[in-house]
N, CA, C and O atoms as a Tripos MOL2 file, in Angstrom:
@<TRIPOS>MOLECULE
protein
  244   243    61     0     0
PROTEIN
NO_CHARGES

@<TRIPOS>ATOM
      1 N          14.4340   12.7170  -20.8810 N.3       1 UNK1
      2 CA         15.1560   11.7520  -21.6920 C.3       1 UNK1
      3 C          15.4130   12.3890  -23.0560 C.2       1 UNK1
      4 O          14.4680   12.8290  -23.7110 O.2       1 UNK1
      5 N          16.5310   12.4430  -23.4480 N.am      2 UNK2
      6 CA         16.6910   12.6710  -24.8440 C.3       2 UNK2
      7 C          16.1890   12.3700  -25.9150 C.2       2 UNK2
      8 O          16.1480   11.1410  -25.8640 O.2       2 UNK2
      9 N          15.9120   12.5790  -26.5500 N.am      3 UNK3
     10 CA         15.1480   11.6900  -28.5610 C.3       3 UNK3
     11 C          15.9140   10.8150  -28.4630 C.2       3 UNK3
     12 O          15.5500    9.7660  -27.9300 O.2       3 UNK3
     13 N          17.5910   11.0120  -29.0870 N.am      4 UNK4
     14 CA         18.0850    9.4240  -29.6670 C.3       4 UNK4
     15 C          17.9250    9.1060  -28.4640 C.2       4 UNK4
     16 O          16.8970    8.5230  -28.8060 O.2       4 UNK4
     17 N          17.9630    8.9200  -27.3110 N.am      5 UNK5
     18 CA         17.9810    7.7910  -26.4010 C.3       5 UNK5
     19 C          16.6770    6.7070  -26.6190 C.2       5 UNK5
     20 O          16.5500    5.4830  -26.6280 O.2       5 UNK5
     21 N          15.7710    7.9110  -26.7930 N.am      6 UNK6
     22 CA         14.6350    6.6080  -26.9890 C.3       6 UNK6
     23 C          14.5680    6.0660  -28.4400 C.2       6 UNK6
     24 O          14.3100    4.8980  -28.7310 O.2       6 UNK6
     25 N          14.7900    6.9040  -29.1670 N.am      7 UNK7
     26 CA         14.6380    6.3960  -30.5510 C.3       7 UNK7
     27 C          15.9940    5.2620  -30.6170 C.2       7 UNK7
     28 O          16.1290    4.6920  -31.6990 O.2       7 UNK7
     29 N          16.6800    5.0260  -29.8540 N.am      8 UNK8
     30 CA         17.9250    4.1380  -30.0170 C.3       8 UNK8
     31 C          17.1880    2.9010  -28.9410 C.2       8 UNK8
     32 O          17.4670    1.7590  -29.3040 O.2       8 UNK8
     33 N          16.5210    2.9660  -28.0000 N.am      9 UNK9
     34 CA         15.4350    2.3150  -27.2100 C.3       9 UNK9
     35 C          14.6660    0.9230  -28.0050 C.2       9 UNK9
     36 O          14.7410   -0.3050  -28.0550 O.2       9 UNK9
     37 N          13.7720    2.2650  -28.6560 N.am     10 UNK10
     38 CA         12.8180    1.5500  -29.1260 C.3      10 UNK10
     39 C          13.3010    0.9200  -30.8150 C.2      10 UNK10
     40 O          12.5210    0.1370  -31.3560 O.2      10 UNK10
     41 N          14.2350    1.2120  -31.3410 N.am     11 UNK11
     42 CA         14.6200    0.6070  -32.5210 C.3      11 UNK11
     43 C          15.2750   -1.2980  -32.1160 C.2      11 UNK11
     44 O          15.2760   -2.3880  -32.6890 O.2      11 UNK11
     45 N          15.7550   -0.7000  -30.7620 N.am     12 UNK12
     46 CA         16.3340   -2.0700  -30.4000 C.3      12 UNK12
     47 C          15.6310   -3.1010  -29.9190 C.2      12 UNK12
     48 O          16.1450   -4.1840  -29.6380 O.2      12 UNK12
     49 N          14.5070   -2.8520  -29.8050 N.am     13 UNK13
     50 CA         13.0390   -3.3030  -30.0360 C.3      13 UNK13
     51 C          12.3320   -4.2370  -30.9740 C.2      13 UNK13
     52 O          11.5780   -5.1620  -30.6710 O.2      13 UNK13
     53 N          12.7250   -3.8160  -32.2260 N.am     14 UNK14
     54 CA         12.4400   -4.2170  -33.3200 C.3      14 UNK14
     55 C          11.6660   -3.2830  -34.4340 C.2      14 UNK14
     56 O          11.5240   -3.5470  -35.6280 O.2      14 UNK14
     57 N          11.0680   -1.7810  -33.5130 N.am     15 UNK15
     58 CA         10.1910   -1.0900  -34.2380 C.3      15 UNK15
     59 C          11.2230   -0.2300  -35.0330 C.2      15 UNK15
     60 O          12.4050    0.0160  -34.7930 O.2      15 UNK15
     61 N          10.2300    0.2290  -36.2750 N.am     16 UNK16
     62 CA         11.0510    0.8430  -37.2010 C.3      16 UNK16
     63 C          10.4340    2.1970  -37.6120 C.2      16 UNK16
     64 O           9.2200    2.2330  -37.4130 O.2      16 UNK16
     65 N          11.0520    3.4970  -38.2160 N.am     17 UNK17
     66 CA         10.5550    4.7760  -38.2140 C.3      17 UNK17
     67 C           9.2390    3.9960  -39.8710 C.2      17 UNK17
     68 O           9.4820    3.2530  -40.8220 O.2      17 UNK17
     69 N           8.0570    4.6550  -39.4340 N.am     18 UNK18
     70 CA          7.4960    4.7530  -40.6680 C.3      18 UNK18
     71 C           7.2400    6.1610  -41.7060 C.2      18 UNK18
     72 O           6.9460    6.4030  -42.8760 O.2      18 UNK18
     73 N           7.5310    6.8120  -40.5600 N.am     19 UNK19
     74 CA          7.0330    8.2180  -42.1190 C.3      19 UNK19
     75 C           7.6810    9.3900  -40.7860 C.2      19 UNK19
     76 O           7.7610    9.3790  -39.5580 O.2      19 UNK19
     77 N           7.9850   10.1700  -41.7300 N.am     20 UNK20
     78 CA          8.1550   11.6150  -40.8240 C.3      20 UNK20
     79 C           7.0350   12.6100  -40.7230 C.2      20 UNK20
     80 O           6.1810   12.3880  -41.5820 O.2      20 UNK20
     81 N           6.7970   13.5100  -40.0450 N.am     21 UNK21
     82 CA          6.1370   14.3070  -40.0710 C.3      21 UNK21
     83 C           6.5250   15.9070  -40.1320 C.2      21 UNK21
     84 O           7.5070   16.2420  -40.7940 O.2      21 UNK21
     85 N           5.9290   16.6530  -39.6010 N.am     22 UNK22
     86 CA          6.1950   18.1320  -39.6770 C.3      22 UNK22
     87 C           6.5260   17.7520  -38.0310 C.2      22 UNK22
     88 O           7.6800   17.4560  -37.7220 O.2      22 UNK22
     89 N           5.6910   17.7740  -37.2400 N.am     23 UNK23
     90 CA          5.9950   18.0100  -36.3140 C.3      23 UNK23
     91 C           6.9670   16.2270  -35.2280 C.2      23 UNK23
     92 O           7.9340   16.2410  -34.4660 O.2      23 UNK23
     93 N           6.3730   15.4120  -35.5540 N.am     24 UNK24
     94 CA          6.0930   13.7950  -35.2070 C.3      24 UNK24
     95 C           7.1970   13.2830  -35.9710 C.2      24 UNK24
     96 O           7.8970   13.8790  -36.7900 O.2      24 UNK24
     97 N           7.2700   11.6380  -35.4370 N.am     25 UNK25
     98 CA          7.8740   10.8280  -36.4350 C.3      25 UNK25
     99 C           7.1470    9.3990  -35.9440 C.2      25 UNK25
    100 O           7.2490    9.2010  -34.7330 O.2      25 UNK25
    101 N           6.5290    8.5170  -36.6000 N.am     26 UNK26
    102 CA          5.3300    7.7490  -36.1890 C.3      26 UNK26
    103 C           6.8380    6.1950  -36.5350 C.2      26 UNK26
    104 O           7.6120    5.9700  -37.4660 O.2      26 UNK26
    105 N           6.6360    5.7200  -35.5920 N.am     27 UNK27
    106 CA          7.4550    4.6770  -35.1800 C.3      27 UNK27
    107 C           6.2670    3.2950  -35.2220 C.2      27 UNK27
    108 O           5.2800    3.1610  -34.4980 O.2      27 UNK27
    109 N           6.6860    2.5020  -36.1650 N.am     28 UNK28
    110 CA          5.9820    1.2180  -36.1180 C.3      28 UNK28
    111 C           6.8720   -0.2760  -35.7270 C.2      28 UNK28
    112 O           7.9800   -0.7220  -36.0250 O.2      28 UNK28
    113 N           5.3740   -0.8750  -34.6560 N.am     29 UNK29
    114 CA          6.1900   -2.3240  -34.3210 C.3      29 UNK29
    115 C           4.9100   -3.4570  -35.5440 C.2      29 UNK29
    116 O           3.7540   -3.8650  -35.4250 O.2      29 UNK29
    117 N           5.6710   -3.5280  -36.2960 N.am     30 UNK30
    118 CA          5.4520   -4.6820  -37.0610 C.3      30 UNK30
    119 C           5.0910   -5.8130  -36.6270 C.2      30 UNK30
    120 O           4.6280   -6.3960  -37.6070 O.2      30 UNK30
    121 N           5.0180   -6.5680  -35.6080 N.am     31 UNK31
    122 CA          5.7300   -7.8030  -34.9120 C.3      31 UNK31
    123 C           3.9960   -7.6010  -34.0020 C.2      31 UNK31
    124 O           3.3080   -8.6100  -33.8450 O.2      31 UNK31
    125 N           3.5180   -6.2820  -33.5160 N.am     32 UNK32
    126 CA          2.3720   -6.3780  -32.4000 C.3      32 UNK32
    127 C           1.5040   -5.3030  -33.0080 C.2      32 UNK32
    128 O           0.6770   -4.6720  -32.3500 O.2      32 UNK32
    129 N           1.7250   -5.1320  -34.2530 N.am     33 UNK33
    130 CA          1.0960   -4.1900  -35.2150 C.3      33 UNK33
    131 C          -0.0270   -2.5020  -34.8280 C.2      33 UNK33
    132 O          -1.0900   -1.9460  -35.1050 O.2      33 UNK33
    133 N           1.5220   -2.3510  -33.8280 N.am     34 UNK34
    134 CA          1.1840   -1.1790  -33.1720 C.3      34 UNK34
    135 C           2.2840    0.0860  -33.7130 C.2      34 UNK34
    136 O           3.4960   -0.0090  -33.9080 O.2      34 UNK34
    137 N           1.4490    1.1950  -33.8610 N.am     35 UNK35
    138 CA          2.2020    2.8200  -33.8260 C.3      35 UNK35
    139 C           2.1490    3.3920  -33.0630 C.2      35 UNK35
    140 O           1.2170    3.2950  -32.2650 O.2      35 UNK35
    141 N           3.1800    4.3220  -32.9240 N.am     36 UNK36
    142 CA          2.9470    5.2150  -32.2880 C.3      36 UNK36
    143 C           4.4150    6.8800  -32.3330 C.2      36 UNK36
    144 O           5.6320    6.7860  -32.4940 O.2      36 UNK36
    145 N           3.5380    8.1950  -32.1120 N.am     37 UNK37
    146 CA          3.9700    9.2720  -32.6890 C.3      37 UNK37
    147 C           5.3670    9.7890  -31.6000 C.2      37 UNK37
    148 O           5.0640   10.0420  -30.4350 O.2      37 UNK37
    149 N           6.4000    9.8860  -31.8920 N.am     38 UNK38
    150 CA          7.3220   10.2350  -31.3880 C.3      38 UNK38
    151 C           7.4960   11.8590  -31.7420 C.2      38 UNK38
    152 O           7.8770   12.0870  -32.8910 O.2      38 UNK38
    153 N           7.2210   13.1880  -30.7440 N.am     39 UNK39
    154 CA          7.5940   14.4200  -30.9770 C.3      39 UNK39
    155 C           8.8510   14.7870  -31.0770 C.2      39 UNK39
    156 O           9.6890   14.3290  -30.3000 O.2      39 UNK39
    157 N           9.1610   15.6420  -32.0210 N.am     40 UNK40
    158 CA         10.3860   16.3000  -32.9430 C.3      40 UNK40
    159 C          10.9770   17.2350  -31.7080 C.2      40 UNK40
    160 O          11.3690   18.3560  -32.0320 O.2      40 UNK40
    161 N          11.0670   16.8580  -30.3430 N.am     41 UNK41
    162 CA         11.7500   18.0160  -29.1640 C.3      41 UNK41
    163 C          13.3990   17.1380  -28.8690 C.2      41 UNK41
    164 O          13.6840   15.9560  -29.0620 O.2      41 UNK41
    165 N          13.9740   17.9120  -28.5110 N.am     42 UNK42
    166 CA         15.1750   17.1050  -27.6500 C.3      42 UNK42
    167 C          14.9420   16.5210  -26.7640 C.2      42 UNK42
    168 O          15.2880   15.3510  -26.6020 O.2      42 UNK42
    169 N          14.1440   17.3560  -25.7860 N.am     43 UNK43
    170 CA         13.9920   16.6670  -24.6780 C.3      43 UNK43
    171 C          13.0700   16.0970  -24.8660 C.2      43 UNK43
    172 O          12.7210   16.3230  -26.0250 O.2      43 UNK43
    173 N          12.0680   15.0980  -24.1340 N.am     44 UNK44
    174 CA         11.4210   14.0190  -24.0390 C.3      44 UNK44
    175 C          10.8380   14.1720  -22.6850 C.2      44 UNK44
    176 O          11.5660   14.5160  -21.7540 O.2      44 UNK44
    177 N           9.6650   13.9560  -22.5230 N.am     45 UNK45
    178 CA          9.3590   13.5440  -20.7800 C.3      45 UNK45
    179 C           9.2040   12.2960  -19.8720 C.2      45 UNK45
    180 O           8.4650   11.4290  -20.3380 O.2      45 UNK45
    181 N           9.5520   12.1390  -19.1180 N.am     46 UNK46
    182 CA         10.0590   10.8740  -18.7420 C.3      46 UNK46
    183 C           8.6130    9.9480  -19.0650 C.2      46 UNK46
    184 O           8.8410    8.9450  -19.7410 O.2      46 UNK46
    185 N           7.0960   10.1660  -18.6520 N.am     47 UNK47
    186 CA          6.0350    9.8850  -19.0220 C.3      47 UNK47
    187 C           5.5210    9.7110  -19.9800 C.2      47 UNK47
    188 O           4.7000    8.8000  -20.0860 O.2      47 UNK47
    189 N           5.8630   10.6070  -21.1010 N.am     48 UNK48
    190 CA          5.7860   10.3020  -22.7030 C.3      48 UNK48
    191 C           6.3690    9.0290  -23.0210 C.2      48 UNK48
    192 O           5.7770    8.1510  -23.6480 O.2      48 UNK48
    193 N           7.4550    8.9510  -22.6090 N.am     49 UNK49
    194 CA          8.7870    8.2060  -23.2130 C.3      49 UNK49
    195 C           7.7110    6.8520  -22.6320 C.2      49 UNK49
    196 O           7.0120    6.2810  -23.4700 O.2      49 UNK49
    197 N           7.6570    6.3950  -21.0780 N.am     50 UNK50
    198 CA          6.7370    5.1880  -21.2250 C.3      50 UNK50
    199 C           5.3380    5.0540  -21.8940 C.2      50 UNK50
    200 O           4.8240    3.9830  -22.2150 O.2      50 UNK50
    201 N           4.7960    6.2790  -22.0570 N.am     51 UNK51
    202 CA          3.6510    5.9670  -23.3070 C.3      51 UNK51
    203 C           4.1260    5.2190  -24.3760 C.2      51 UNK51
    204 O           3.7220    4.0950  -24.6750 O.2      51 UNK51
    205 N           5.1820    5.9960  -25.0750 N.am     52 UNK52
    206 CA          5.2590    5.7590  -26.2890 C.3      52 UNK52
    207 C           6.0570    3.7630  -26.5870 C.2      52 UNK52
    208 O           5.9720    2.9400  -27.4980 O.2      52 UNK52
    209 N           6.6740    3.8010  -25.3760 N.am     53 UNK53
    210 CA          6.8650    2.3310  -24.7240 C.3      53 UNK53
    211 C           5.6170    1.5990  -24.9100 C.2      53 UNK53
    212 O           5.4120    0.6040  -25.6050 O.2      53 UNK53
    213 N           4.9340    2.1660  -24.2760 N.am     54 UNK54
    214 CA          3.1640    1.0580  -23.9900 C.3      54 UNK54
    215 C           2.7000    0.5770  -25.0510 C.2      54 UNK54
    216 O           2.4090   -0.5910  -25.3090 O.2      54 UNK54
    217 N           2.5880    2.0730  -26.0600 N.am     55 UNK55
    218 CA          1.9900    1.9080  -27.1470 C.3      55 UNK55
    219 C           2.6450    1.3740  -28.4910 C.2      55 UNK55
    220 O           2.0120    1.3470  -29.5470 O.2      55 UNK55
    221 N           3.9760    0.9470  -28.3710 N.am     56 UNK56
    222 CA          4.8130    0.3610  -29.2160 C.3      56 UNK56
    223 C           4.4950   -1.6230  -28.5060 C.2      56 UNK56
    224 O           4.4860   -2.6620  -29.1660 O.2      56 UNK56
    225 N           4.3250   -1.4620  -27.2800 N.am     57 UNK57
    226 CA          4.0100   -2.6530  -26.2370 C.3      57 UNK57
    227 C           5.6940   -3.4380  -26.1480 C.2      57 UNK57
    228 O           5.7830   -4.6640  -26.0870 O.2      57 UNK57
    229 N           6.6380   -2.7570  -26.1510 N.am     58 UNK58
    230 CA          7.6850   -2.7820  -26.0030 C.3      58 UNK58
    231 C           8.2660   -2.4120  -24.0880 C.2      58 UNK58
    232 O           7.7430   -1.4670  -23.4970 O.2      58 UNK58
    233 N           9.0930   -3.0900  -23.5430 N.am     59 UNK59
    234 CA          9.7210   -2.8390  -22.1030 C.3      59 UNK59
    235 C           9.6410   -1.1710  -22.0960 C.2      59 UNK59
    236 O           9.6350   -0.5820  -23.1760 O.2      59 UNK59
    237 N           9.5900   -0.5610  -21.0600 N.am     60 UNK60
    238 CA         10.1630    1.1090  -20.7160 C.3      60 UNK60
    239 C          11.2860    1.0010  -20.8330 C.2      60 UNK60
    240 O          11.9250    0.0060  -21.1740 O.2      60 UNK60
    241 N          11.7120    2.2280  -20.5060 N.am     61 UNK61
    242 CA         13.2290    2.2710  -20.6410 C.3      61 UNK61
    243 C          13.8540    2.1070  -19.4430 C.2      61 UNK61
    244 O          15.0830    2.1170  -19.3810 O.2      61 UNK61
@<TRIPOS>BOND
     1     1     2 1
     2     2     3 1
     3     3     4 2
     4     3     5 am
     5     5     6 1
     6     6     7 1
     7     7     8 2
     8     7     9 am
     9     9    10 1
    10    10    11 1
    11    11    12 2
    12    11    13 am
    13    13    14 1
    14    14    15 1
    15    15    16 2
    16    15    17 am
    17    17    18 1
    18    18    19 1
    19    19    20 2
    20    19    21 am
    21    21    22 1
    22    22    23 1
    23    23    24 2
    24    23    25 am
    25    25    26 1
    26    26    27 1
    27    27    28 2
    28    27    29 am
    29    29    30 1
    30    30    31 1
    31    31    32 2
    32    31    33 am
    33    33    34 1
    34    34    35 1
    35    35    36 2
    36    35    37 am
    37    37    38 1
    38    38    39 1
    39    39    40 2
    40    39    41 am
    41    41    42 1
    42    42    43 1
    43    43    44 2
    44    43    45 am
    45    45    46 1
    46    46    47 1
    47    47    48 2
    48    47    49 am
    49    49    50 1
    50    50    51 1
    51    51    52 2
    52    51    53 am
    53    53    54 1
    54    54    55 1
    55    55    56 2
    56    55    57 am
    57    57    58 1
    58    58    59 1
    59    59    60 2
    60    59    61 am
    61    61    62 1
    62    62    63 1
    63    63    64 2
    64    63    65 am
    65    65    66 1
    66    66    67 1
    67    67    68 2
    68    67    69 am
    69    69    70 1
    70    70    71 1
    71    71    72 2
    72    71    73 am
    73    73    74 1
    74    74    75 1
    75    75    76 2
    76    75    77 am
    77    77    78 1
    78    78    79 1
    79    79    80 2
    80    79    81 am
    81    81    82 1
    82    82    83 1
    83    83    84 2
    84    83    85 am
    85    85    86 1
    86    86    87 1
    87    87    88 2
    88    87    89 am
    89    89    90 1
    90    90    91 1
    91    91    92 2
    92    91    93 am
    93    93    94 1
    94    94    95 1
    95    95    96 2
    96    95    97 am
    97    97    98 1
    98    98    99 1
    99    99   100 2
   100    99   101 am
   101   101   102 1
   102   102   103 1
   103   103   104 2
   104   103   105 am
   105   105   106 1
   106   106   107 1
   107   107   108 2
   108   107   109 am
   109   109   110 1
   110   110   111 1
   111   111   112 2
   112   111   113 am
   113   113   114 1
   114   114   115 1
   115   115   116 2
   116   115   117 am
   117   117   118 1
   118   118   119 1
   119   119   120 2
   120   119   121 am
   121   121   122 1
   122   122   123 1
   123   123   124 2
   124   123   125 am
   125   125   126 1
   126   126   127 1
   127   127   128 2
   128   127   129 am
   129   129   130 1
   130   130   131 1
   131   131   132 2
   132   131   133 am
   133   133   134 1
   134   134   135 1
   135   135   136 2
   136   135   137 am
   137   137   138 1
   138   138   139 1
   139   139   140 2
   140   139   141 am
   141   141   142 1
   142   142   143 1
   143   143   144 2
   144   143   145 am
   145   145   146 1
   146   146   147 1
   147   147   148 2
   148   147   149 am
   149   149   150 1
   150   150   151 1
   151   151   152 2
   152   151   153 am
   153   153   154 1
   154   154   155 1
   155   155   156 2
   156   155   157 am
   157   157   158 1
   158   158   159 1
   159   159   160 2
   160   159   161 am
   161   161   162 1
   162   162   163 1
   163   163   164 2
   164   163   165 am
   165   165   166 1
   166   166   167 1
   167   167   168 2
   168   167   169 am
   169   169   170 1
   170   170   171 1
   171   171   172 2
   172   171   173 am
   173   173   174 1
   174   174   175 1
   175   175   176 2
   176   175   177 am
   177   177   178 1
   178   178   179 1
   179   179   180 2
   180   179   181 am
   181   181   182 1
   182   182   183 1
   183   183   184 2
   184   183   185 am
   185   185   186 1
   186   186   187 1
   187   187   188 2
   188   187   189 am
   189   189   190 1
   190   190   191 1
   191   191   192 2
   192   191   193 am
   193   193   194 1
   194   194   195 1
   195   195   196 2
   196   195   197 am
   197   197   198 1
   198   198   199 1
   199   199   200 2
   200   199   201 am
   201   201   202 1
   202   202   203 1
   203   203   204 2
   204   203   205 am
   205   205   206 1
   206   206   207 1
   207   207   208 2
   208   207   209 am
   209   209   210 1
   210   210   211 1
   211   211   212 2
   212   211   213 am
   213   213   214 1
   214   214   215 1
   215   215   216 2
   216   215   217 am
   217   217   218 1
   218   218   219 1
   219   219   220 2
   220   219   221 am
   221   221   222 1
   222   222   223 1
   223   223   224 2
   224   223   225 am
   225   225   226 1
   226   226   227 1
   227   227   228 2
   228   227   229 am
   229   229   230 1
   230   230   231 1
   231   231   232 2
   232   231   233 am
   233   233   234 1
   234   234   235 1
   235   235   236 2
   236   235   237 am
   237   237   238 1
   238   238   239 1
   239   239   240 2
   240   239   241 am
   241   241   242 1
   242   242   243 1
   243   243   244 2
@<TRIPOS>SUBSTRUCTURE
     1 UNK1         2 RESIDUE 1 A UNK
     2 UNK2         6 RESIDUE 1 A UNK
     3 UNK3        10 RESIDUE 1 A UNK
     4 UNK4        14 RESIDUE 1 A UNK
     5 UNK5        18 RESIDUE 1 A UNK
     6 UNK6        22 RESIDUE 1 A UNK
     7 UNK7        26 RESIDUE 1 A UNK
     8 UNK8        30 RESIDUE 1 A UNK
     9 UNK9        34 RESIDUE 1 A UNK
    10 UNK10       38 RESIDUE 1 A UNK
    11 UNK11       42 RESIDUE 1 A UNK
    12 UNK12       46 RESIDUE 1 A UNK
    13 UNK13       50 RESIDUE 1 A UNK
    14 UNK14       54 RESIDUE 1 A UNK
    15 UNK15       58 RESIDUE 1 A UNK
    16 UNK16       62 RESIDUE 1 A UNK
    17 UNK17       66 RESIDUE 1 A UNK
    18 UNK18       70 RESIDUE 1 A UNK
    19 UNK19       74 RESIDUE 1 A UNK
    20 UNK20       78 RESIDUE 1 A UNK
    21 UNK21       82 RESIDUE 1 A UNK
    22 UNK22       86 RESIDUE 1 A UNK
    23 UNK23       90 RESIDUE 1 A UNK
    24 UNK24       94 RESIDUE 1 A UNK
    25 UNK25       98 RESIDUE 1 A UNK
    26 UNK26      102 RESIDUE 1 A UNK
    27 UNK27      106 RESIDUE 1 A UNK
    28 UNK28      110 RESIDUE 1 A UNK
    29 UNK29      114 RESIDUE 1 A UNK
    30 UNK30      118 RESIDUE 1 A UNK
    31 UNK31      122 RESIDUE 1 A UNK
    32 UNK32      126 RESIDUE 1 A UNK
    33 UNK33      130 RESIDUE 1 A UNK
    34 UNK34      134 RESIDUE 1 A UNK
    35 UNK35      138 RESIDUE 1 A UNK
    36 UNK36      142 RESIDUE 1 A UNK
    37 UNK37      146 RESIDUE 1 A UNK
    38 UNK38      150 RESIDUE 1 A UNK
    39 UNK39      154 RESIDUE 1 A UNK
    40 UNK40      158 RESIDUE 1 A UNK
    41 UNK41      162 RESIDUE 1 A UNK
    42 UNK42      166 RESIDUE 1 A UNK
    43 UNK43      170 RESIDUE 1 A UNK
    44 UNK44      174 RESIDUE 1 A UNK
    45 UNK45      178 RESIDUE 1 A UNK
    46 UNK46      182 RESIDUE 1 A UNK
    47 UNK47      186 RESIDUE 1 A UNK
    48 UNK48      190 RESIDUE 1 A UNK
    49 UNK49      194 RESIDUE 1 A UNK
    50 UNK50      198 RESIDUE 1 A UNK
    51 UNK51      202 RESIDUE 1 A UNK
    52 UNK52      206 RESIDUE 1 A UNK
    53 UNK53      210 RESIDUE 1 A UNK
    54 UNK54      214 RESIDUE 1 A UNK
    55 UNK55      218 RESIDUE 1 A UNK
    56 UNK56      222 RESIDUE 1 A UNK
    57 UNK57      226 RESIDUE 1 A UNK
    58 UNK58      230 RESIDUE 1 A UNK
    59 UNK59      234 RESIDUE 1 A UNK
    60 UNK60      238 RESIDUE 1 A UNK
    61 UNK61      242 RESIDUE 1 A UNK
């Protein structure tokens, strides 16, 4: 899966970027007061991508 795909995903969500990193970009849901670290690659793995789903507690993609 691509980055913006999920980062266009999970924004529609309600979660919002909180800070950048060097490597990361830590995505917060306000709403279920959960984070979680999104890696700086293009590609994405399809398994990450529903982690980072879980742990936002947001639908998969």
């Amino acid at each position: 899966m691509k980055r913006r795909d999920i980062i266009r995903h999970i924004e529609k969500y309600g979660c919002q970027l909180l800070r950048e990193g060097g490597n990361h970009s830590v995505y917060i849901n306000r709403s279920a007061q959960k984070t979680s670290t999104l890696p700086r690659h293009k590609e994405i793995n399809e398994f990450l991508a529903r982690k980072i789903c879980r742990d936002l507690q947001i639908p998969d993609p």
